[in-house]
C-alpha distance (Angstrom), angle and dihedral (degrees) to the residues before:
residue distance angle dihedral
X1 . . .
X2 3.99 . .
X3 3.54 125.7 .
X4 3.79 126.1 -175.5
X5 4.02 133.0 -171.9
X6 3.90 123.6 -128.4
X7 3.95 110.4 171.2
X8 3.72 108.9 -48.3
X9 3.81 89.2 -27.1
X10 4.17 123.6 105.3
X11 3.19 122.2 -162.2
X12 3.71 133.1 -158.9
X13 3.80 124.5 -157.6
X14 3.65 128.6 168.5
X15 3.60 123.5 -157.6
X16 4.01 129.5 -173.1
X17 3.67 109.8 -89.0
X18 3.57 94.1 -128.3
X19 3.69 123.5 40.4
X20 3.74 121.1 -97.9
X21 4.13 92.2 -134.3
X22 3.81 90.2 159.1
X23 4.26 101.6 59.3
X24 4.12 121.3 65.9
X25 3.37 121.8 -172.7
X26 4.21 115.0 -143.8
X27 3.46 120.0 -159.4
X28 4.09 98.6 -153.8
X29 3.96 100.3 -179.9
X30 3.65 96.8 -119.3
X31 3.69 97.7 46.6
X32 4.00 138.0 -5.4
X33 4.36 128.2 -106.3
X34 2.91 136.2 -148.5
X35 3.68 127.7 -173.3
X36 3.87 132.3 -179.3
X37 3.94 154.3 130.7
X38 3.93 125.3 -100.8
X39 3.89 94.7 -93.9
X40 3.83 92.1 55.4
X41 3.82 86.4 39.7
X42 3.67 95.9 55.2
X43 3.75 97.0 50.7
X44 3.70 102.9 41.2
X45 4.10 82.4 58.3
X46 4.03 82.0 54.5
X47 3.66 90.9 52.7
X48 3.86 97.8 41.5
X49 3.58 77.2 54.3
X50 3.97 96.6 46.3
X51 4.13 80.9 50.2
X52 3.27 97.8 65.7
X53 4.31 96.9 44.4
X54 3.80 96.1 48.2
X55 3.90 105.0 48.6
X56 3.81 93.4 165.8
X57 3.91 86.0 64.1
X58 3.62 141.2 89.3
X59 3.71 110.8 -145.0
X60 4.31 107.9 -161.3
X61 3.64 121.9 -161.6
X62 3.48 107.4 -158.7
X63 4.23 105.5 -151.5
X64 3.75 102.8 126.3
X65 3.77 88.7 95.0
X66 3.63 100.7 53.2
X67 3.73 141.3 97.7
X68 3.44 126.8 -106.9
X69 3.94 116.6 -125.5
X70 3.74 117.1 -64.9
X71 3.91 111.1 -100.9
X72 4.04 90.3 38.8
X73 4.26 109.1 117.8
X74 3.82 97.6 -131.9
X75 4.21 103.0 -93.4
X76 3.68 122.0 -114.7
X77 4.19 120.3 -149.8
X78 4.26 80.2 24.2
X79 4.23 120.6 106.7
X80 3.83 125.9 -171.6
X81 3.70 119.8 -129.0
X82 4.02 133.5 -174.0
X83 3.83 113.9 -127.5
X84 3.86 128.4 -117.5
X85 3.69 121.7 -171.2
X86 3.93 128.5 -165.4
X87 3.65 149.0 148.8
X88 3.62 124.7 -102.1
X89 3.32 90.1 -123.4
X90 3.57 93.1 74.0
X91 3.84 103.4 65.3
X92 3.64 90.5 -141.8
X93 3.96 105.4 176.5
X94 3.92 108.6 -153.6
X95 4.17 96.6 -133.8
X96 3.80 84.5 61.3
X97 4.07 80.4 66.3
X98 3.47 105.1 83.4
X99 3.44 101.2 40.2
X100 4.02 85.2 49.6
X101 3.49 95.3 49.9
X102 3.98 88.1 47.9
X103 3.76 89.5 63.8
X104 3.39 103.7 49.7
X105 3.65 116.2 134.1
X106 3.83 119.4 -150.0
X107 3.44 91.7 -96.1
X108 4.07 134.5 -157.7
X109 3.60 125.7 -89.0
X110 4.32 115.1 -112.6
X111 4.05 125.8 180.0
X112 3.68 120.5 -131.7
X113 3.28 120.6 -158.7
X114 4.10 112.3 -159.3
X115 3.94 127.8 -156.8
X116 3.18 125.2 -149.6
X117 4.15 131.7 92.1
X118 4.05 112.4 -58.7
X119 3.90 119.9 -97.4
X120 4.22 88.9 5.4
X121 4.12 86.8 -73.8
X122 4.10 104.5 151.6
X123 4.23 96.6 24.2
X124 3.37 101.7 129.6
X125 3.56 108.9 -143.8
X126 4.35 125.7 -154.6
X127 3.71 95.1 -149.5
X128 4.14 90.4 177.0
X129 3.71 93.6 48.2
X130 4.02 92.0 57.6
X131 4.11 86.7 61.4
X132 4.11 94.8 51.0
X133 4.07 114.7 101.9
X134 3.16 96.6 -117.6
X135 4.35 96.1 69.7
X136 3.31 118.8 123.5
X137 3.48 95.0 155.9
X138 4.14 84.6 99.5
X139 4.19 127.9 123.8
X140 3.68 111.3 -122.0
X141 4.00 113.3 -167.1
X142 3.79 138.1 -153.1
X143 3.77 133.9 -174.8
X144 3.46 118.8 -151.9
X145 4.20 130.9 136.5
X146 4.03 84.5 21.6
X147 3.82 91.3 -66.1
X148 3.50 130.3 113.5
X149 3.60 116.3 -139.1
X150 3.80 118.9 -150.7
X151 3.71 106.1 -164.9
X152 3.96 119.2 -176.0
X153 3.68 152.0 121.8
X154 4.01 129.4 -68.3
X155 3.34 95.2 -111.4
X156 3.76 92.3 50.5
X157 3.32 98.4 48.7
X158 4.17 89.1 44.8
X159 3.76 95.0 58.1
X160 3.77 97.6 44.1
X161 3.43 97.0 48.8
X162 3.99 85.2 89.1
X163 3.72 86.9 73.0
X164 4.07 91.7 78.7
X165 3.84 83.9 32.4
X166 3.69 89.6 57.6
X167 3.82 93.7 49.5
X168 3.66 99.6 46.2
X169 4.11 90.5 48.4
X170 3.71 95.2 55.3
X171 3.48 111.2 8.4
X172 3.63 94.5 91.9
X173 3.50 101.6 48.8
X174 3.86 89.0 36.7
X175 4.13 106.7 139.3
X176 3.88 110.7 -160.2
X177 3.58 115.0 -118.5
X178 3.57 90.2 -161.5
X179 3.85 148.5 -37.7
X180 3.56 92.6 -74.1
X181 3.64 83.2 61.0
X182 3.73 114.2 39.7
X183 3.75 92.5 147.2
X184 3.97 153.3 49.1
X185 3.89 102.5 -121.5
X186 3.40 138.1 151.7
X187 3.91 133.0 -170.4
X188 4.22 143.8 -146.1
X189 3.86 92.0 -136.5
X190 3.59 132.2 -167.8
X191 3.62 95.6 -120.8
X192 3.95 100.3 54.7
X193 3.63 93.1 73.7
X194 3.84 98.7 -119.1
X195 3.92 95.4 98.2
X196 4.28 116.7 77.5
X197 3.76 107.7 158.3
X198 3.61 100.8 -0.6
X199 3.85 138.3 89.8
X200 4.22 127.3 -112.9
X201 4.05 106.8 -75.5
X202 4.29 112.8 -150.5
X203 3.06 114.7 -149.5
X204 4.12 114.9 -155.9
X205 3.91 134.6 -171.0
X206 4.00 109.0 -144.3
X207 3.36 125.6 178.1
X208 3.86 110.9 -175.9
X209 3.56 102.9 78.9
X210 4.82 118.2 158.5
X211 3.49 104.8 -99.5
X212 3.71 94.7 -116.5
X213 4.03 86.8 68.0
């Protein structure tokens, strides 16, 4: 856990204790990409998770930095981000970001322990009530210092943590069913009711990653 000073203001911001080299985040204009392997999976689900129990936190995914996986031509028109999640509550404004991020000390490690039934099995999901008017239980997202900022509610955050979940159960033993689907994927769309002001996030299992990542 990091924490860094601005003014009066602390600010607390938790990042993975080790790096997630195998997971880049693409910001593709008309929607947003992630890629990664079932380890990276598996613990961005935990910290989706870890989002939505610490809402006086700002959870960082460092990916910016990484490679994308091996066989991939690099991707014109594309841009990677890193990945900040937070509650609403918080009133986070992104421009605070870089000056945040600039502060941050090296920090000490913590363990979390988080409740709730392994892999999202059990959460029992109201699909209708995420479509009435009155939802606010919606992410809203905004890009700014290359990092995308996924802002939303606990519960949101809590039932679509089973989207990384999802990929790191079956991606890997994924078998193609035919070229129109080479891949395990999975995707935030605008019509599920989870997305406010924000654009549709894939989600994709990859396996071939350099060895060095």
């Amino acid at each position: 856990m990091h924490r860094a000073r601005l003014g009066a203001t602390e600010f607390r911001v938790v990042r993975p204790a080790r790096p997630l080299v195998r997971a880049v985040l693409l910001d593709r204009d008309r929607y947003l990409d992630i890629r990664l392997d079932e380890d990276a999976a598996r613990r961005i689900g935990g910290l989706w998770t870890l989002a939505a129990a610490s809402p006086r936190s700002l959870v960082h995914l460092p990916m910016r930095g990484n490679r994308s996986p091996s066989g991939e031509p690099p991707e014109s028109g594309t841009r990677p981000l890193d990945l900040v999640l937070l509650h609403h509550s918080l009133q986070f404004a992104p421009s605070r970001w870089k000056e945040v991020r600039g502060r941050l000390g090296p920090g000490r490690p913590e363990t979390v322990t988080l409740s709730g039934p392994a892999e999202g099995d059990g959460l029992v999901i109201d699909h209708e009530a995420r479509h009435h008017r009155e939802n606010r239980d919606l992410f809203h997202q905004h890009v700014h210092a290359e990092t995308l900022f996924m802002t939303g509610s606990a519960k949101v955050f809590r039932e679509t943590a089973r989207h990384f979940l999802d990929v790191a159960r079956h991606g890997p033993g994924h078998a193609p069913a035919g070229p129109e689907h080479p891949h395990f994927c999975t995707e935030f769309h605008s019509c599920d009711g989870t997305l406010g002001d924000a654009r549709e996030l894939h989600v994709e299992y990859c396996d071939r990653w350099d060895a060095t990542a």
